[in-house]
Structure formats: structure tokens, C-alpha cells
C-alpha positions as CSV (number, residue, x, y, z in Angstrom):
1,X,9.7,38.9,-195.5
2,X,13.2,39.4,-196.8
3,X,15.0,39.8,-193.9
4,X,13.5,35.7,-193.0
5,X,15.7,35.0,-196.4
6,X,18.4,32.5,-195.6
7,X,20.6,34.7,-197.6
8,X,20.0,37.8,-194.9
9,X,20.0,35.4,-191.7
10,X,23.4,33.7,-192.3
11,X,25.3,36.0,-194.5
12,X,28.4,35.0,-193.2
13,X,27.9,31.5,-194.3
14,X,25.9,32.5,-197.6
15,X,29.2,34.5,-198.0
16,X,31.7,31.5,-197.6
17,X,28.8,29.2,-200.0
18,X,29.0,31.5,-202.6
19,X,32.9,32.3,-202.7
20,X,33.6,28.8,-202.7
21,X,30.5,28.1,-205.7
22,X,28.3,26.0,-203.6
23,X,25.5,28.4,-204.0
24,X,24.6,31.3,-205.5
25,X,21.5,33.0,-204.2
26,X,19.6,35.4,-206.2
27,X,19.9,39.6,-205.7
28,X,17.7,40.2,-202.6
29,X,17.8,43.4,-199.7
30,X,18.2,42.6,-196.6
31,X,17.0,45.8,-194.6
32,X,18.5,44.9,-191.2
33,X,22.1,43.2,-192.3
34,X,22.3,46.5,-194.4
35,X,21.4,48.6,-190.9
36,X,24.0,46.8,-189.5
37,X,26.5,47.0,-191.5
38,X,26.0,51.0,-192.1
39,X,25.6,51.3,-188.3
40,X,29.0,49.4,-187.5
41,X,31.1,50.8,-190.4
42,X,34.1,48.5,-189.5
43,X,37.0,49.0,-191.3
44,X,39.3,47.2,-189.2
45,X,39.4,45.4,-185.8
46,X,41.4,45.6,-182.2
47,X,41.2,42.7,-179.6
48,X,40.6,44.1,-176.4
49,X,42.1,42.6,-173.2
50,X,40.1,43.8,-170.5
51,X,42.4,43.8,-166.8
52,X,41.4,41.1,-163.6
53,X,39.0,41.9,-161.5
54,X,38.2,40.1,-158.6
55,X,34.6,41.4,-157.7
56,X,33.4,39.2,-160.4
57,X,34.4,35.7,-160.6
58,X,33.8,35.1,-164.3
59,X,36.3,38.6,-164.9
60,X,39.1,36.9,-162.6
61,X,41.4,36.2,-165.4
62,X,39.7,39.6,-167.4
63,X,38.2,39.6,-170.4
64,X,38.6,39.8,-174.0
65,X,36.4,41.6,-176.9
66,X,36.7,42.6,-180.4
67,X,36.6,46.3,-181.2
68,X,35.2,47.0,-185.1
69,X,36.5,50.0,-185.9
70,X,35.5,52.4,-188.3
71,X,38.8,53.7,-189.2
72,X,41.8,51.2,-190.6
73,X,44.4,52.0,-188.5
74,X,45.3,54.8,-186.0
75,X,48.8,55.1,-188.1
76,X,46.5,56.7,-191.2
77,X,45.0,59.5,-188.9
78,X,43.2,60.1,-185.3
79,X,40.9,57.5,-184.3
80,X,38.0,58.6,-182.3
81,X,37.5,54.6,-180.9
82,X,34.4,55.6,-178.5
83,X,32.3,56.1,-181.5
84,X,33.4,52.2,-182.5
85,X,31.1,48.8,-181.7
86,X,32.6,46.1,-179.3
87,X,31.8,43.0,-180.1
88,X,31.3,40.7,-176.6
89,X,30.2,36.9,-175.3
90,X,29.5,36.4,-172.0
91,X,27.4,34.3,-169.5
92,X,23.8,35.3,-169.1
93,X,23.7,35.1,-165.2
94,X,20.3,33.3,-163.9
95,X,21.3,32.8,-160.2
96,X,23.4,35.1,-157.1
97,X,23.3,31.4,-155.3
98,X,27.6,31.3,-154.9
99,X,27.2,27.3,-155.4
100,X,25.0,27.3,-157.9
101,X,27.3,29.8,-159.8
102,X,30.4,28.1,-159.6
103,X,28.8,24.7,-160.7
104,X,27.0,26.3,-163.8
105,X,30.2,28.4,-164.9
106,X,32.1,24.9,-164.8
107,X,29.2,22.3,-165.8
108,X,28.3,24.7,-169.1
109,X,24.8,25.6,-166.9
110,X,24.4,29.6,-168.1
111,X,23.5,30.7,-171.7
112,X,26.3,32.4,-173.2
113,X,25.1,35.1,-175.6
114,X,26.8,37.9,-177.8
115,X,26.4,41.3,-177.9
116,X,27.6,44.7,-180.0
117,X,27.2,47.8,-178.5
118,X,28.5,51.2,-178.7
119,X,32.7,50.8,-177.5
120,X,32.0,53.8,-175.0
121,X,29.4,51.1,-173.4
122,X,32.6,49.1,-172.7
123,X,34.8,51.8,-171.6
124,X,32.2,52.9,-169.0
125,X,31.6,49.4,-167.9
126,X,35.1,48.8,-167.5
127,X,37.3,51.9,-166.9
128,X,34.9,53.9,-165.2
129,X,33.0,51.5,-163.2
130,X,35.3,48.9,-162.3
131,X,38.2,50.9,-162.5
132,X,40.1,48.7,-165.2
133,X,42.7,48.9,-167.6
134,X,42.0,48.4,-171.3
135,X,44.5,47.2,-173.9
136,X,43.8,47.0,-178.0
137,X,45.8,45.5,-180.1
138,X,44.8,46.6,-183.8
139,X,44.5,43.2,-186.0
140,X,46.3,42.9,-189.7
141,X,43.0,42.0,-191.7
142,X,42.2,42.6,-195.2
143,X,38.8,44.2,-196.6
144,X,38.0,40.7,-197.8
145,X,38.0,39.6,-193.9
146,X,36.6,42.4,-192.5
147,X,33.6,41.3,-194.9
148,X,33.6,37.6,-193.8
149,X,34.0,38.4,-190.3
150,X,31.3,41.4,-190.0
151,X,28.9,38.7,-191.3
152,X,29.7,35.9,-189.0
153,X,29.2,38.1,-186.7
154,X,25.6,38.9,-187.4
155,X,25.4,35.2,-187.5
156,X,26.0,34.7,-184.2
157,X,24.2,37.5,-182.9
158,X,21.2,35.2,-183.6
159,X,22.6,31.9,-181.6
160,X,23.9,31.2,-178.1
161,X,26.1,28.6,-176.5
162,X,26.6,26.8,-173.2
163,X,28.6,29.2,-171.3
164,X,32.2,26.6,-170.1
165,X,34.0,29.5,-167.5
166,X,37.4,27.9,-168.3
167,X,37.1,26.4,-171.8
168,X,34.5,27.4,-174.3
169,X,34.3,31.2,-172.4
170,X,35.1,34.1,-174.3
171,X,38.5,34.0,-175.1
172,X,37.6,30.8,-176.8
173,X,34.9,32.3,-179.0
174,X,37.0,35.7,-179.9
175,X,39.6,33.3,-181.3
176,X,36.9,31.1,-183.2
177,X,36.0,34.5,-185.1
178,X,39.0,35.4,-186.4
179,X,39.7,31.7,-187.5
180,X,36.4,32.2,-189.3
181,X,37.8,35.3,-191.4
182,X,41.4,34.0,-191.2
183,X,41.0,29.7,-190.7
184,X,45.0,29.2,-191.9
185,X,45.3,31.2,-188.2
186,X,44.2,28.0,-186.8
187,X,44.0,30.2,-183.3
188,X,41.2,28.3,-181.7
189,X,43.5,24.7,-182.5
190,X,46.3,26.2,-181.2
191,X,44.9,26.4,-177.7
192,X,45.3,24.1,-175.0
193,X,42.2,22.4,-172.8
194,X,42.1,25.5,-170.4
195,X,41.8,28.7,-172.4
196,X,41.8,32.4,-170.1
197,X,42.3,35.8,-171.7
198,X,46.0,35.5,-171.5
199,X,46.2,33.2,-173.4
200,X,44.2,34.5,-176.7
201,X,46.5,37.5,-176.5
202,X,49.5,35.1,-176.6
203,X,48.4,33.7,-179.6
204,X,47.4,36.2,-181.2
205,X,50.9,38.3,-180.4
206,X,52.8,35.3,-181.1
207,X,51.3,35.2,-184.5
208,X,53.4,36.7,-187.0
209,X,52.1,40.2,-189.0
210,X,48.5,39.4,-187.0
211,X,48.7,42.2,-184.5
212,X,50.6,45.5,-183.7
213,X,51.7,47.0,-180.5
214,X,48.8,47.8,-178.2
215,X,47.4,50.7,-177.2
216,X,46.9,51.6,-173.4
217,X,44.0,53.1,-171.7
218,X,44.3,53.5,-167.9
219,X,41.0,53.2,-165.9
């Protein structure tokens, strides 16, 4: 079946063989990357900090996502960013036992999985729901990353990692991303052993020509 073609499960890294001539597959569809990439329509992408909230211990220090936006930037027109994809990683939860948690978040004991859904998911998850602020800072990519990183992304929509609450967690793995469609960013290197939301939107502010100023949306 096509879409069991190495060239349609990895794009992103068939995308990096190929622009640096280590492989160069032949012509073949791929029904389901092509869904995808209709479906998402990115043209650009935000990081989204997500505010603290304390009713969830793994959302203590908040949360941060990537927003794929179908528009380039909100300085060449309206953007309607509920009809956008977040991209998230986060613990898959296998136990309410308050021990057990706390061991699992630390020790690397939950599955940590990725997800895109529909950005108005998010905003009801978070500003509705749990009554938090959002903040999205639009990212300075070119077309040619946009490309590399929409495919990595598939990529790891098919994988999983050990979930680490207060190193490998999501901050970790937002910054890992854009090092994959940016790697002179060097974001994930520039980290130190603990890594919490505040932190990736440090780096990535303290960057230069990476991000611009935010956008705010009270919960």
C-alpha cells in the first residue's frame, strides 16, 4: 500500500535524505501525508504558552504548543486562528494514584504522545475550561521550513517517548521541532538540565528575528 512506503511514513526524514543527495526515492502518492497536509494548510507557525494551573500537576509551570497556521502572518490581513491545528505532547496518564504519579512524571513512567487537533480544541480546553491565559508568539520561518517541519511532524505523530515532567516534557520537544526545521537555532542545546515552559519562551524571545511580539488571549 502506498501510504506503508518509507517515503510516506517519514517524509520529514525522506525530505532532509533527499535535499542533502543521500537518497532519492521514486514519484509515489501518499494519500494520507497529502490529507494532512491539505487538512493543516500551515503557512506559518506561533508557539503557544499556555498560563499555570495548579489543578493539574503536570500544567504547574503551564504548557507550551505549536500553532500551524494557515495564514503567514496576522500583519498581511485578519487571521481567523480557531480554524488553525495545535500541535501538542503530553503525558498519556495510566494512574489517579498521587504517588504513583509523581514517581512516573519524574522516573519517565507515562508514554508521552503527540497530538494535532483543531486550535479551537485548545482554546476550549484551556480558556474556557480551565480559565487560562493564552499567549502566541508568531515564529520567523521560511516556506522551505514550514515544509521540513510539517513533515517531522507527521513523523512523530507516529512515535512516542518516555514522558520526563521536568526534562524531556513538552517544552523540551516543541524546541527539538523547530531545531529540526531550523538546527543553526540550536534551541534544544541551549537549554539547561531542568527545562519548564518559561524557559522555551526565553529562548525562543531571546533569539534574534525568531519571534515577534505575542498576541494575548484572556481566558
Amino acid at each position: 500500500h502506498p501510504d506503508q512506503h518509507a517515503a510516506c511514513r517519514f517524509p520529514g526524514r525522506t525530505l532532509w535524505a533527499k535535499r542533502h543527495g543521500l537518497w532519492t526515492p521514486a514519484s509515489i502518492q501518499c494519500p494520507k501525508l497529502e490529507t494532512f497536509r491539505r487538512r493543516i494548510g500551515a503557512q506559518s507557525v506561533s508557539l503557544v504558552f499556555s498560563s499555570y494551573f495548579l489543578n493539574n500537576p503536570s500544567s504547574a509551570f503551564g504548557h507550551t504548543f505549536l500553532r500551524l497556521n494557515r495564514e503567514k502572518s496576522e500583519l498581511t490581513g485578519e487571521r481567523y486562528e480557531l480554524l488553525d491545528y495545535g500541535f501538542n505532547y503530553a503525558a498519556n496518564m495510566t494512574t489517579s494514584n498521587p504517588i504513583l504519579y509523581a514517581w512516573y512524571g519524574i522516573a519517565g513512567g507515562f508514554q508521552g504522545i503527540f497530538t494535532t487537533i483543531p486550535y479551537y480544541y485548545k482554546v476550549r480546553e484551556y480558556n474556557d475550561f480551565e480559565s487560562r491565559d493564552l499567549w502566541s508568539y508568531d515564529l520567523n520561518l521560511t516556506t522551505e521550513q514550514m515544509e521540513i517541519l510539517v513533515a517531522h511532524l507527521w513523523d512523530l505523530g507516529q512515535t512516542s517517548f518516555d514522558y520526563y515532567y521536568l526534562t524531556e516534557n513538552c517544552s523540551y520537544h516543541m524546541l527539538t521541532a523547530l531545531d529540526v526545521a531550523e538546527p543553526r537555532l540550536k534551541l534544544s542545546d541551549r537549554t539547561a538540565y531542568w527545562v519548564i515552559p518559561s524557559d522555551t519562551l526565553k529562548l525562543v524571545t531571546e533569539t534574534p528575528d525568531l519571534s515577534r511580539w505575542p498576541h494575548f488571549r484572556p481566558s
